[in-house]
C-alpha positions in Angstrom: 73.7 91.3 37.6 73.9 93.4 34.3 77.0 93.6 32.2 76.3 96.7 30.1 77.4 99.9 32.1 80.4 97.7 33.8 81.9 96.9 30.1 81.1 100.4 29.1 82.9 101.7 32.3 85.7 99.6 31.8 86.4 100.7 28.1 87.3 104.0 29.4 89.6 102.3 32.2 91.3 100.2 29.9 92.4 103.4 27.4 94.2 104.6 30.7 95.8 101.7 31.6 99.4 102.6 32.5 100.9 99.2 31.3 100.1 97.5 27.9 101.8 94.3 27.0 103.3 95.4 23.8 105.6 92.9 21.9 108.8 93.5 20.3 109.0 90.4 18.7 106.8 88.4 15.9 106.9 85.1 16.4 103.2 84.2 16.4 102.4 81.3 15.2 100.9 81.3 11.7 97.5 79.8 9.7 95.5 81.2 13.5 91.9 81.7 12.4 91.1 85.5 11.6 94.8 85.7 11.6 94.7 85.7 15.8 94.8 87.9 17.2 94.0 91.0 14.5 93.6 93.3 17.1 94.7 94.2 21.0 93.2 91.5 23.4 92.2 92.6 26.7 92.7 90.8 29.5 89.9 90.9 32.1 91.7 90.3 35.9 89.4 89.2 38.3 90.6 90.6 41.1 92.1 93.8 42.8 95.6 94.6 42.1 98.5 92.5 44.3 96.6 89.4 44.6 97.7 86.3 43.2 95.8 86.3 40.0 97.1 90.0 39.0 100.4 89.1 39.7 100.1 85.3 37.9 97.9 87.2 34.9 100.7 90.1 34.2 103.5 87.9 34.8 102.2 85.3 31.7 100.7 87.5 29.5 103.5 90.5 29.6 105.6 87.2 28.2 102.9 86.2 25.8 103.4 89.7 24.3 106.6 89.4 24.0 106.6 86.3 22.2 103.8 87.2 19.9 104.4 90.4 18.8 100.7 91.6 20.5 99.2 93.9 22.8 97.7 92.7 25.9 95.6 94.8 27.9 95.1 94.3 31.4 92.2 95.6 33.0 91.1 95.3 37.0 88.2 97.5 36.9 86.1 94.6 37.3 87.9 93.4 40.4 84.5 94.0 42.5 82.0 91.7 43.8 84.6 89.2 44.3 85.3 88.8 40.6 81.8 88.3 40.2 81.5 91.2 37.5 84.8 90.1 35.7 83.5 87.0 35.6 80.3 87.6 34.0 81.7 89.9 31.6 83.7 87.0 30.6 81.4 84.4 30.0 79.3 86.5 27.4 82.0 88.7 25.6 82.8 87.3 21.9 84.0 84.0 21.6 86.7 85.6 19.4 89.5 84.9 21.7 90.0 88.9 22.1 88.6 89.1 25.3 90.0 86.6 28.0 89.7 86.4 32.1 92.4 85.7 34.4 90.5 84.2 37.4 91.2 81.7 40.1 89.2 78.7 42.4 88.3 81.2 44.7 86.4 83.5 41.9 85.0 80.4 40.1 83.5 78.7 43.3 82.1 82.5 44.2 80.4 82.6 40.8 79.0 78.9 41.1 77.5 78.9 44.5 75.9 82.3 45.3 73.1 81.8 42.5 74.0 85.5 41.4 74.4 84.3 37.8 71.4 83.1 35.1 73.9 80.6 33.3 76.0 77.1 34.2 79.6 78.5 35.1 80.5 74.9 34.3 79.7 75.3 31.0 79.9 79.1 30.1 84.0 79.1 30.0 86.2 77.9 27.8 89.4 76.6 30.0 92.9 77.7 28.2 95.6 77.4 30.8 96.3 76.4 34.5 99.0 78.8 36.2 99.9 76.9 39.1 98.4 75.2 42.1 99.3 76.0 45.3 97.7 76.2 48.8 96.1 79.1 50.5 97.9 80.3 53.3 96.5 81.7 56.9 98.6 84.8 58.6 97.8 87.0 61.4 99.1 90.2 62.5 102.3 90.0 64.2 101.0 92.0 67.5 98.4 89.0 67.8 99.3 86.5 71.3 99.5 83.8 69.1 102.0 81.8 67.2 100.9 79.4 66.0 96.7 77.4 65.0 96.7 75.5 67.6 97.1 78.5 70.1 95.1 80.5 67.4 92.0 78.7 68.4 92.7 78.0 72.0 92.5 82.1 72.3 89.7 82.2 69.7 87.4 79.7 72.0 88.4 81.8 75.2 87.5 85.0 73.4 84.5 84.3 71.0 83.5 86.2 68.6 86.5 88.8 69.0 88.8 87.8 66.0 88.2 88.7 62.4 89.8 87.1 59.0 90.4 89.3 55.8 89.6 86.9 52.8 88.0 88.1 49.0 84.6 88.3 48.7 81.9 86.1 49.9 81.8 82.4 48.8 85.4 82.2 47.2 87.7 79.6 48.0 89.3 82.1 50.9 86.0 82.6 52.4 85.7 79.1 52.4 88.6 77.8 53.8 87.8 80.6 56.8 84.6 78.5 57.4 86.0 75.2 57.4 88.5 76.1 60.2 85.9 77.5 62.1 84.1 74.3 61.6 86.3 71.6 62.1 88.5 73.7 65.0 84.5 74.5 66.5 85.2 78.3 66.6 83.7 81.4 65.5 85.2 84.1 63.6 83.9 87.3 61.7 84.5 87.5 58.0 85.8 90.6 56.5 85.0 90.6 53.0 87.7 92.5 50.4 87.9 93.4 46.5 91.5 91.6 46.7 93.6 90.1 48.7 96.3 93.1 48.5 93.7 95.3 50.2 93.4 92.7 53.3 97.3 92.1 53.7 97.6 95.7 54.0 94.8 95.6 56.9 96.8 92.3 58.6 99.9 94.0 58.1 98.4 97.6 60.0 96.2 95.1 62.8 92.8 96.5 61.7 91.8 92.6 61.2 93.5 89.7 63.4 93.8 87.3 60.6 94.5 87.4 56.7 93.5 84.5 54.4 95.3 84.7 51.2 97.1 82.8 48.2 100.9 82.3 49.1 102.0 84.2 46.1 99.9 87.5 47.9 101.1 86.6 51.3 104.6 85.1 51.2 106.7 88.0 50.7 105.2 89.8 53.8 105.9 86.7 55.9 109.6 87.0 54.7 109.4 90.6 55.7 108.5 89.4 59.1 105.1 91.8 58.5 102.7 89.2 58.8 103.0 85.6 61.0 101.9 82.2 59.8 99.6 80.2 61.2 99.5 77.6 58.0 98.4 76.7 54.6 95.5 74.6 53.7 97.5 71.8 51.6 97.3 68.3 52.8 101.3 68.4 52.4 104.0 71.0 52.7 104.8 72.8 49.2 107.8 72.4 47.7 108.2 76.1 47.3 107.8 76.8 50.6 108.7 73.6 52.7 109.1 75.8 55.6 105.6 76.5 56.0 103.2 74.3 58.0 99.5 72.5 56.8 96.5 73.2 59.2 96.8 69.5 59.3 99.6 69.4 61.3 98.4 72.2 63.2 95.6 71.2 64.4 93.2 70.2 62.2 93.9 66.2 61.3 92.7 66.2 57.6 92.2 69.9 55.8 92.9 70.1 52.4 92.1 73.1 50.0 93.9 74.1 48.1 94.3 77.2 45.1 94.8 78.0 41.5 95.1 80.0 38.8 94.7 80.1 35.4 93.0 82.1 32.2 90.0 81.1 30.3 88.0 82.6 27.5 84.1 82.7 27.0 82.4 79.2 25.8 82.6 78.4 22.0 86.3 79.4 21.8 87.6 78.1 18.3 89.9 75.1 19.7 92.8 76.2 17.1 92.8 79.8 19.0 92.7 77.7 22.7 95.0 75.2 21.9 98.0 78.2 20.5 97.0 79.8 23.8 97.7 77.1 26.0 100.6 75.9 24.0 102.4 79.2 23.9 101.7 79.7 27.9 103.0 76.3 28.9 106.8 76.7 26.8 106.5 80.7 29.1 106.1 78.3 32.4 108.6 75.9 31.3 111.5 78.0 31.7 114.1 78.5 34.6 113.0 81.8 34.6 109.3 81.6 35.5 109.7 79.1 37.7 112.2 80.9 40.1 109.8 84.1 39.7 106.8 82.1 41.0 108.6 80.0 43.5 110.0 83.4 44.9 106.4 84.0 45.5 105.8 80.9 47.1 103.7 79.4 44.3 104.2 76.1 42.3 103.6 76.5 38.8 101.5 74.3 36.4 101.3 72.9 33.1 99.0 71.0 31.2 95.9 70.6 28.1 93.1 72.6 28.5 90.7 69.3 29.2 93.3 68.7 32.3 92.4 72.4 33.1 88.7 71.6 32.8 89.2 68.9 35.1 90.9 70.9 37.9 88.3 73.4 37.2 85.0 70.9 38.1 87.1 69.2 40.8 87.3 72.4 42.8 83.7 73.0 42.6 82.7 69.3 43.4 85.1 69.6 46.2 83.4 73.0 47.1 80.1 71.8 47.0 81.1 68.9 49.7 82.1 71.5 52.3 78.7 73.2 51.6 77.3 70.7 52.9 79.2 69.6 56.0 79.4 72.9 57.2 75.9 74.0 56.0 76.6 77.6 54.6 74.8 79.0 52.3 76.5 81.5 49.9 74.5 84.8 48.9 
């Protein structure tokens, strides 16, 4: 997959963008290298509008503006191939710390497992920040004759083959988490691949797909709205910002566990004064009354910690990811 006419696309979408993250006060800190940031940074998003990492990405960085005094410019227009071409365009753009990605566990497990890529996404990042954690959450549409996942896959195993689940792209961590119930409920589905999850919710929400498979911050408010029914999320315990919600565990399925994040990174070779300012600077915006009431609003729990910790979380979810490759035996392409 080539890079060239997507960044040279997305130049011309990013000097459109309707919203630029311009500061009104300085307070970066001083002695960066380069004096960081000299000049606007763009902010690659790695998926569709009204998904969890657009909404986690704008939320942080519109913030980090303020604080700094900079411009920060978002830009989807790489939202396609599952966050695939974000994602590339990521990992080779200068190390300068001008160019940054907002991605998730979904989009980094897409990017490790369907071999599209000629380099080690383990290696061709530089972690900055973890957003929060949270677990992904199953909904159907309302006008389904189910309630809950136990009488989800009692109908599903009466009528194979008729229900169909919403979930970005093909090998993410949504995608995934579809397989895995099929496999451990002994089921079969039809995936429904989408740019973001916004675009599936909207599909849930109309009935033009039976089932929805989404982050909690992207699904949530439409299950407050009474527009979309939960069936559970994919945590091995209930989250504190949403103890009202039920695991697949205790639905059902003794034992799942898979859960979400999101977080920013930056391309591999990152100067470690420019990372650690980053992450410093993000973590004081997540540790205030304020962000955490926004993001438990949306059903997310937020998350703070060093970039190595980040790292960690990172490689966990693909060593996690690469387990339930092999018990269910799916191959990602």
């Amino acid at each position: 997959m080539g890079t060239g006419v997507c960044i040279a696309a997305a130049a011309g979408a990013v000097a459109i963008l309707s919203l630029s993250f311009l500061a009104h006060a300085q307070q970066k800190p001083a002695g960066l290298p380069g004096n960081y940031p000299s000049k606007p940074v763009r902010v690659l998003i790695s998926a569709a509008p009204g998904g969890g990492a657009d909404f986690s990405g704008r939320t942080v960085f519109t913030k980090l503006g303020e604080r700094w005094g900079t411009t920060f410019l978002p830009d989807n227009s790489m939202a396609g191939a599952g966050g695939l071409i974000a994602m590339e365009a990521g990992a080779k753009a200068a190390p300068d710390g001008h160019t940054l990605l907002i991605t998730s566990g979904s989009t980094y497990i897409a990017a490790t497992f369907t071999g599209k890529f000629d380099f080690d996404t383990r290696k061709a990042y530089s972690p900055i920040a973890q957003f929060t954690t949270g677990a992904v959450l199953v909904g159907a549409y309302p006008g389904e004759p189910y309630n809950n996942l136990k009488d989800m896959i009692a109908y599903a195993k009466a009528n194979p083959g008729k229900l169909s689940y919403g979930a970005t792209g093909v090998g993410s961590s949504l995608h995934l988490t579809g397989e895995l119930i099929q496999y451990m409920a002994g089921i079969k589905m039809q995936h429904i691949p989408y740019k973001g999850t916004g675009q599936s919710v909207i599909d849930a929400i109309s009935g033009r797909i039976q089932l929805v498979i989404g982050s909690t911050t992207a699904l949530i408010p439409h299950v407050r709205a009474g527009k979309i029914k939960t069936l559970g999320i994919t945590s091995a315990n209930r989250l504190p910002s949403i103890p009202d919600q039920p695991t697949l565990a205790e639905m059902g399925l003794p034992g799942f566990d898979y859960t979400s994040w999101f977080g920013v990174v930056g391309p591999a070779g990152m100067n470690p004064a420019i990372v650690n300012a980053l992450n410093t600077e993000i973590n004081r915006i997540l540790d205030t009354p304020e962000m955490t009431k926004m993001f438990l609003d949306q059903g997310t729990d937020l998350m703070t910690g060093t970039p190595e910790q980040f790292r960690g979380t990172i490689l966990g979810t693909l060593d996690k990811t690469e387990k339930v490759l092999k018990a269910t035996g799916l191959k990602l392409e």
